[in-house]
C-alpha beads as a LAMMPS data file, in Angstrom:
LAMMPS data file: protein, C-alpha beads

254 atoms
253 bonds

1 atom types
1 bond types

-500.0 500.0 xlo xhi
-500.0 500.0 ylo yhi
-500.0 500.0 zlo zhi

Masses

1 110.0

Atoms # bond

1 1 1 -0.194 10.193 13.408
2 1 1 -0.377 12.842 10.705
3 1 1 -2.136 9.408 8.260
4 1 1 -4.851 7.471 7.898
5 1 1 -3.538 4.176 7.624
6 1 1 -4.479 0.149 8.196
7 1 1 -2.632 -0.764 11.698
8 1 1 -3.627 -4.891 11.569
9 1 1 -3.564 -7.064 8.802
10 1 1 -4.232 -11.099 9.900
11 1 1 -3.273 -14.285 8.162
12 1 1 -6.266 -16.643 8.191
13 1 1 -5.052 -17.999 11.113
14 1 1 -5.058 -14.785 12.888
15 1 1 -1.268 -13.596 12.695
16 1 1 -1.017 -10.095 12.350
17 1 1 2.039 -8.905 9.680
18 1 1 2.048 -5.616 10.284
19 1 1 3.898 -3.204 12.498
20 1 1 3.169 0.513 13.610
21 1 1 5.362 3.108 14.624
22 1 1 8.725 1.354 15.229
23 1 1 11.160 3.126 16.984
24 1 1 13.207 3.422 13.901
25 1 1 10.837 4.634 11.693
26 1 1 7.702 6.260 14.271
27 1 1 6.175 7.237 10.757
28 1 1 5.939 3.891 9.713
29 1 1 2.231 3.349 9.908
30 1 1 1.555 -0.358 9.363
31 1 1 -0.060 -0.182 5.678
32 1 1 -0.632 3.279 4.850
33 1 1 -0.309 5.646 1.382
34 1 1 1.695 8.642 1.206
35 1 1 3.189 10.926 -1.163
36 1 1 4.661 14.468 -1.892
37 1 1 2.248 16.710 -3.179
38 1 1 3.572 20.330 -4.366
39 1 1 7.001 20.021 -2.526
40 1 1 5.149 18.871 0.795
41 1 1 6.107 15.217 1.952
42 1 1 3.592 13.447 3.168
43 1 1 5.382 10.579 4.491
44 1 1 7.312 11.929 7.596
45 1 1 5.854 13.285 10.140
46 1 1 8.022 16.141 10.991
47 1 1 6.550 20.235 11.491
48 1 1 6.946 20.704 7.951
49 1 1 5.329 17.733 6.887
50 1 1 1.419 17.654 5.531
51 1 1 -1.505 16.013 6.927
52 1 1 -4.056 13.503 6.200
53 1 1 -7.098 14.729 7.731
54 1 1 -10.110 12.140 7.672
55 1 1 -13.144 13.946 6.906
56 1 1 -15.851 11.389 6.594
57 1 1 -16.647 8.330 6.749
58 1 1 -19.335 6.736 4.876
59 1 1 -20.882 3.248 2.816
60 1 1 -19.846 1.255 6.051
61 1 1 -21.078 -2.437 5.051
62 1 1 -20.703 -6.758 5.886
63 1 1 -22.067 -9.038 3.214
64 1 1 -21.367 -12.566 2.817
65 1 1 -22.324 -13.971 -0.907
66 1 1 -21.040 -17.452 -1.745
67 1 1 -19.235 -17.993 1.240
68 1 1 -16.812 -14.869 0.644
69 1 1 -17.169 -12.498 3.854
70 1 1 -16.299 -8.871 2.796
71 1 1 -16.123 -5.657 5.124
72 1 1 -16.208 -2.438 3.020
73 1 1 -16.239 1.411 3.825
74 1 1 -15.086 4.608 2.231
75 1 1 -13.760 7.483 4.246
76 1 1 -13.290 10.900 2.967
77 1 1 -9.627 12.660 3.449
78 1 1 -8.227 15.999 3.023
79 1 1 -4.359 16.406 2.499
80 1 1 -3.522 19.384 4.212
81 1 1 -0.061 21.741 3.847
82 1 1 1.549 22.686 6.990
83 1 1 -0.262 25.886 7.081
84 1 1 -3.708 24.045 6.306
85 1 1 -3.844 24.587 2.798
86 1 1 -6.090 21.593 0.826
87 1 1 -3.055 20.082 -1.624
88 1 1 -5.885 17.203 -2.259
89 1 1 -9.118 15.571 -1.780
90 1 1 -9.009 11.727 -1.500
91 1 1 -11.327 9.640 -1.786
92 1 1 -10.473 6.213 -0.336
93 1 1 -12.436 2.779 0.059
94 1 1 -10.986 -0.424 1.792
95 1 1 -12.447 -3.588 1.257
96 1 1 -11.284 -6.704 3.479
97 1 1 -12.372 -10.768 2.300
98 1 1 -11.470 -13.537 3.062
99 1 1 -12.921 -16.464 0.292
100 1 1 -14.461 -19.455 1.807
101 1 1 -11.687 -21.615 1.674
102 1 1 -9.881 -19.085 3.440
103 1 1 -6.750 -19.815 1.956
104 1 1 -5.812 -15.883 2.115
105 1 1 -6.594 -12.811 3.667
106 1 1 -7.402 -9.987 0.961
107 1 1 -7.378 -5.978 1.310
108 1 1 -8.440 -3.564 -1.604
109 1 1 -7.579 -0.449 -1.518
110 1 1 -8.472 2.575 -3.963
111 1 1 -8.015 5.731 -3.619
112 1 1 -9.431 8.735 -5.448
113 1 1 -7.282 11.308 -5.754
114 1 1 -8.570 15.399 -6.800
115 1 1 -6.815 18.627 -6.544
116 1 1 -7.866 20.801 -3.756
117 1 1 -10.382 23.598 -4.085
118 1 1 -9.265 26.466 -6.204
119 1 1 -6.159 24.122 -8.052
120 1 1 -6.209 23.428 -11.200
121 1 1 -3.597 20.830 -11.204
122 1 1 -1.202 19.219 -8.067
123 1 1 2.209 17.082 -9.165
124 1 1 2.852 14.196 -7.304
125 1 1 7.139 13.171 -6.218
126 1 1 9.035 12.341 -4.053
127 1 1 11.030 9.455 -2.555
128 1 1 11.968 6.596 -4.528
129 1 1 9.610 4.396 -1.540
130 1 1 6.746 6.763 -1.885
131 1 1 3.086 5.179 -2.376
132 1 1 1.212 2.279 -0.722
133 1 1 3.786 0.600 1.785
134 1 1 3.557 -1.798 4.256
135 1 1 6.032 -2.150 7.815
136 1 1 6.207 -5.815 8.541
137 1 1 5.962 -7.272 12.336
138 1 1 9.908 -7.467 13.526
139 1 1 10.169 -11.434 13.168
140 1 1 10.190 -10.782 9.719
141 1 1 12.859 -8.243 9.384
142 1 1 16.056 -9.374 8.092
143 1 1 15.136 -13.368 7.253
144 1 1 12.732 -13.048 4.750
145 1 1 12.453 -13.298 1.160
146 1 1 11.132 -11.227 -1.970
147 1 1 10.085 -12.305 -5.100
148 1 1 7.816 -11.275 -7.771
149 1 1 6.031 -11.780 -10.900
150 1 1 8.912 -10.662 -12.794
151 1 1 10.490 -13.368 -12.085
152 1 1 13.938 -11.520 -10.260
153 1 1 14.374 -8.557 -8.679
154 1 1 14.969 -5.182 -9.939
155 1 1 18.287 -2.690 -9.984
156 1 1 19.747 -1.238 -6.628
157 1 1 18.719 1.620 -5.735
158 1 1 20.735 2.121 -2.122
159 1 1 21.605 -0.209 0.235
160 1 1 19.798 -3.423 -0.660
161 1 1 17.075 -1.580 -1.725
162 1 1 15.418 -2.348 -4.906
163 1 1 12.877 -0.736 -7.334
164 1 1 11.485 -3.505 -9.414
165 1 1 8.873 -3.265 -12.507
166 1 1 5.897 -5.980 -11.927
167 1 1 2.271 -6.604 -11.472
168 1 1 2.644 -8.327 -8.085
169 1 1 5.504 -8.314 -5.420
170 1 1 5.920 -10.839 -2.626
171 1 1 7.826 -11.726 0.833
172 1 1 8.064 -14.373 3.357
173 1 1 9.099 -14.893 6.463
174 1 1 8.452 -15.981 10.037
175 1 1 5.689 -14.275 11.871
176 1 1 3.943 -15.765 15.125
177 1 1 6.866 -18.411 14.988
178 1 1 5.377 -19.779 11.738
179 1 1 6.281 -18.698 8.053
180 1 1 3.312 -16.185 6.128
181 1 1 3.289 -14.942 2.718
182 1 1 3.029 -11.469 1.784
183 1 1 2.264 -9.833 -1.436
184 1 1 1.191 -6.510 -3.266
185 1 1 -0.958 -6.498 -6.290
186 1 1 -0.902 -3.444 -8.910
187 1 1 -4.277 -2.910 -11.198
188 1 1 -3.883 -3.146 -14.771
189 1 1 -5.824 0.038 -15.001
190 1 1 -3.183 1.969 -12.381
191 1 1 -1.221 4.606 -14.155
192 1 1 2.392 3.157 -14.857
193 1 1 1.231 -0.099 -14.474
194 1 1 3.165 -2.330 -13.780
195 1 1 4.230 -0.548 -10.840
196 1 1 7.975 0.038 -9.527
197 1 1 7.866 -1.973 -6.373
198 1 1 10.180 -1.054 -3.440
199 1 1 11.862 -3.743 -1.660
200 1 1 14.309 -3.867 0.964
201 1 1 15.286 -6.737 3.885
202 1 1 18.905 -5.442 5.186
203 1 1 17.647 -3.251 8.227
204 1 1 14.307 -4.388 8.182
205 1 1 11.560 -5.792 5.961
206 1 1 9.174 -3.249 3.939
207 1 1 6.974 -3.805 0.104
208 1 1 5.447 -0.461 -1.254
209 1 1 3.812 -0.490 -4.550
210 1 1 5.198 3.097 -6.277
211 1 1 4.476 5.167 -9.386
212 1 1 8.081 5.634 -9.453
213 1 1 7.638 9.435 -8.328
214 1 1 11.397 9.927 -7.744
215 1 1 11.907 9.826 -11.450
216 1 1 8.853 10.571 -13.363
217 1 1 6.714 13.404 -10.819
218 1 1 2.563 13.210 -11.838
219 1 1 0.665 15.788 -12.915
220 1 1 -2.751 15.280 -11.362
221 1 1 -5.617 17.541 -13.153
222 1 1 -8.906 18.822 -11.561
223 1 1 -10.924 17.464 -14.769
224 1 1 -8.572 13.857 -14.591
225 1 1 -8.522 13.044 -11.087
226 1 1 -6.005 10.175 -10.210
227 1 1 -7.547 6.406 -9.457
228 1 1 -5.031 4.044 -7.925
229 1 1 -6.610 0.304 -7.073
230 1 1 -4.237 -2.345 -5.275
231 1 1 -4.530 -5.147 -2.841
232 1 1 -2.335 -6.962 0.006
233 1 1 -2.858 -10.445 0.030
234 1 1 -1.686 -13.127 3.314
235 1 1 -1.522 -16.268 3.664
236 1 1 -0.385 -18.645 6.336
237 1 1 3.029 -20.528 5.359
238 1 1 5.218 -20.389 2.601
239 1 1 3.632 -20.002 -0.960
240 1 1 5.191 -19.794 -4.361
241 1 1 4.796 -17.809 -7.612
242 1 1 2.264 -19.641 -9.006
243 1 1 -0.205 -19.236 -5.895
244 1 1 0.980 -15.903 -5.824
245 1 1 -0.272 -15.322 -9.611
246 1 1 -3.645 -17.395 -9.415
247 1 1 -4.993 -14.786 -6.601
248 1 1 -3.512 -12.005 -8.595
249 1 1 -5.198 -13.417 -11.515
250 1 1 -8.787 -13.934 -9.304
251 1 1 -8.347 -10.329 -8.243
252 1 1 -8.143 -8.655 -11.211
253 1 1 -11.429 -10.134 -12.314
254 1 1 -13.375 -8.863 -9.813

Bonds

1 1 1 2
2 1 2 3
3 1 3 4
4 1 4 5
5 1 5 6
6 1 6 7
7 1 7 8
8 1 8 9
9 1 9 10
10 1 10 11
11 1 11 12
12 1 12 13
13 1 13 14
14 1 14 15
15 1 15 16
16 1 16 17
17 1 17 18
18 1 18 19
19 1 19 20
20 1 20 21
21 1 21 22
22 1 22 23
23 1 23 24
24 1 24 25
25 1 25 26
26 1 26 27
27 1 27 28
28 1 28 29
29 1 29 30
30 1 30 31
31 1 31 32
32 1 32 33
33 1 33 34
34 1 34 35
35 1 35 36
36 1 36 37
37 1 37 38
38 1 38 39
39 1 39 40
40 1 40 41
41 1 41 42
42 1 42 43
43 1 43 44
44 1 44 45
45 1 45 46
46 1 46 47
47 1 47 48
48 1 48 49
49 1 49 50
50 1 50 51
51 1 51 52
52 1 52 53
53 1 53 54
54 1 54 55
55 1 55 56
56 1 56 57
57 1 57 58
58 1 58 59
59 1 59 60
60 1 60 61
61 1 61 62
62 1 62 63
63 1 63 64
64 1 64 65
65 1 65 66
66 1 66 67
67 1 67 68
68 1 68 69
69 1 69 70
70 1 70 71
71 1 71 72
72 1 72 73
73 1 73 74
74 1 74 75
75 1 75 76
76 1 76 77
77 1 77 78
78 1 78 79
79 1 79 80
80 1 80 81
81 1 81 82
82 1 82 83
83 1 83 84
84 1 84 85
85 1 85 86
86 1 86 87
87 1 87 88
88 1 88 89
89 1 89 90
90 1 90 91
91 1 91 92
92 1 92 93
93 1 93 94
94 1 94 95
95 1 95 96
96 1 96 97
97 1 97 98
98 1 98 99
99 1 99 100
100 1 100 101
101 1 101 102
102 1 102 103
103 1 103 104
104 1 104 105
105 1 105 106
106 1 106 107
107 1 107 108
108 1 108 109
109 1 109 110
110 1 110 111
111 1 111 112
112 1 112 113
113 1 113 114
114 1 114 115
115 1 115 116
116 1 116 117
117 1 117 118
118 1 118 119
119 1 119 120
120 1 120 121
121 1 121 122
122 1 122 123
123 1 123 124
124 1 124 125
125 1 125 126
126 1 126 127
127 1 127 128
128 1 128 129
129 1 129 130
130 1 130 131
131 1 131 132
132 1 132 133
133 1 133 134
134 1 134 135
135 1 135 136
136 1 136 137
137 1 137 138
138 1 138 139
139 1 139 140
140 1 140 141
141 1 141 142
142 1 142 143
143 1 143 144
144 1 144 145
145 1 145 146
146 1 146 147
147 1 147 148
148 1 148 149
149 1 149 150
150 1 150 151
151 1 151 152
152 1 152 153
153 1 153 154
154 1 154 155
155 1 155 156
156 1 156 157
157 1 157 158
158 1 158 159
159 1 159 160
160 1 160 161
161 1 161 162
162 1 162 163
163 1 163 164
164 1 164 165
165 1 165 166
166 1 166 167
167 1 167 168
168 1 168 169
169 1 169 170
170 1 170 171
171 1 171 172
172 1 172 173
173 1 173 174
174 1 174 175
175 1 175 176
176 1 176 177
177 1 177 178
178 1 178 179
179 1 179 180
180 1 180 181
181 1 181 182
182 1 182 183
183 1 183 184
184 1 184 185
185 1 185 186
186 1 186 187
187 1 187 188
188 1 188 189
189 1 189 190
190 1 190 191
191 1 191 192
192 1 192 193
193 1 193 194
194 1 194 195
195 1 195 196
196 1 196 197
197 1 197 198
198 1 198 199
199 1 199 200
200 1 200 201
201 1 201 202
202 1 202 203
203 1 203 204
204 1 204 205
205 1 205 206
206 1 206 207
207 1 207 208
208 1 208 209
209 1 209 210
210 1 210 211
211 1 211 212
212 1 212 213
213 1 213 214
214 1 214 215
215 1 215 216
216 1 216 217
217 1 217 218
218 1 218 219
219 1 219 220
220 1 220 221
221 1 221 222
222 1 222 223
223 1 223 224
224 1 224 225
225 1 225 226
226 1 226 227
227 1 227 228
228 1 228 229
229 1 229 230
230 1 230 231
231 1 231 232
232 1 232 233
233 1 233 234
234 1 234 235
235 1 235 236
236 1 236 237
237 1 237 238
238 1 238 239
239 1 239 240
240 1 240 241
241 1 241 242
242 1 242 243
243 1 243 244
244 1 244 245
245 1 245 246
246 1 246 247
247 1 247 248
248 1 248 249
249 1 249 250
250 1 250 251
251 1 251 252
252 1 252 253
253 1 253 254
């Protein structure tokens, strides 16, 4: 794989949701973050595509306070141009909880994101999917449902796939022969918040959270480096907006 990336996300009861590497997409890597930086895509994975190079990893730590178990660690990336050249410098932490009711399973993810050496500035396009997306398990392609804190989904963008303005995007489906819950929560304090989420269920089932690149490229500065924070939230059977927005809500807090 040419990106660091989350391959196994569990329900509470221990079914995974996400899928790696399907033979219809191989670059489809589970939950993982990609964008084009400079012209280079960073999605694909073809010869001319750039590289997520993990350079460190550091702040590795398990803490349980209150009954709330959380794994943290932060891991140091370079994204490198087909002919090595540092595009960026990301810094990225992952936190995974689980509260003690263990009504859901919770990831953080921010990412840090800094011109390489030598840039002054980077702009960030691409894709109209481009950002933090998640591949869902194949039980879940086709059947499932979206819905969001919008309240109804967003214009068509190709296909039936949708770019829809909101602070949190969901899906359900079947997974380990029993329905799960799936949803994607956007920071206030993100750029563009709320974010354009990408949705689509026709050929298969995928949720990315986007900065809606494809329309409006970034300009990321060396002096104003770009901080992204979102989370992916699971839970076991089929939940509704309002359980949706109360963990959203709890989230947001912290």
């Amino acid at each position: 794989p040419k990106k660091s990336y989350i391959k196994q996300l569990c329900s509470p009861a221990g079914v995974n949701v996400l899928r790696d590497s399907p033979h219809d997409h191989t670059h489809h890597h589970a939950l993982m973050f990609a964008v084009g930086v400079d012209g280079v895509d960073f999605w694909s994975e073809s010869a001319n595509c750039g590289t997520q190079q993990p350079r460190a990893l550091d702040d590795l730590s398990v803490t349980t306070v209150d009954g709330v178990c959380r794994a943290c660690f932060t891991e140091q990336l370079d994204w490198l141009a087909p002919d090595s050249t540092k595009l960026l410098a990301e810094e990225r932490t992952i936190e995974v909880c689980q509260p003690a009711e263990k009504s859901l399973s919770l990831v953080t993810w921010e990412s840090c994101l800094r011109p390489g050496p030598g840039k002054d500035s980077v702009t960030l396009a691409g894709s109209h999917y481009f950002g933090l997306g998640m591949r869902l398990v194949e039980s879940m392609d086709t059947v499932g449902k979206h819905f969001n804190a919008a309240g109804k989904l967003g214009p068509i963008v190709r296909g039936d796939e949708r770019l829809t303005k909101a602070k949190w995007s969901a899906y359900t489906a079947p997974a380990g022969g029993k329905p799960v819950t799936v949803a994607m929560f956007d920071d206030p304090h993100n750029p563009r918040h709320p974010a354009r989420f990408f949705t689509m269920v026709e050929h298969f089932a995928y949720l990315s959270a986007t900065l809606n690149l494809s329309e409006e490229p970034l300009t990321v500065k060396a002096d104003e480096p770009l901080r992204l924070r979102y989370a992916v939230a699971v839970w076991d059977g089929e939940v509704g907006p309002p359980t949706v927005e109360e963990a959203y809500q709890q989230w947001i807090k912290r």
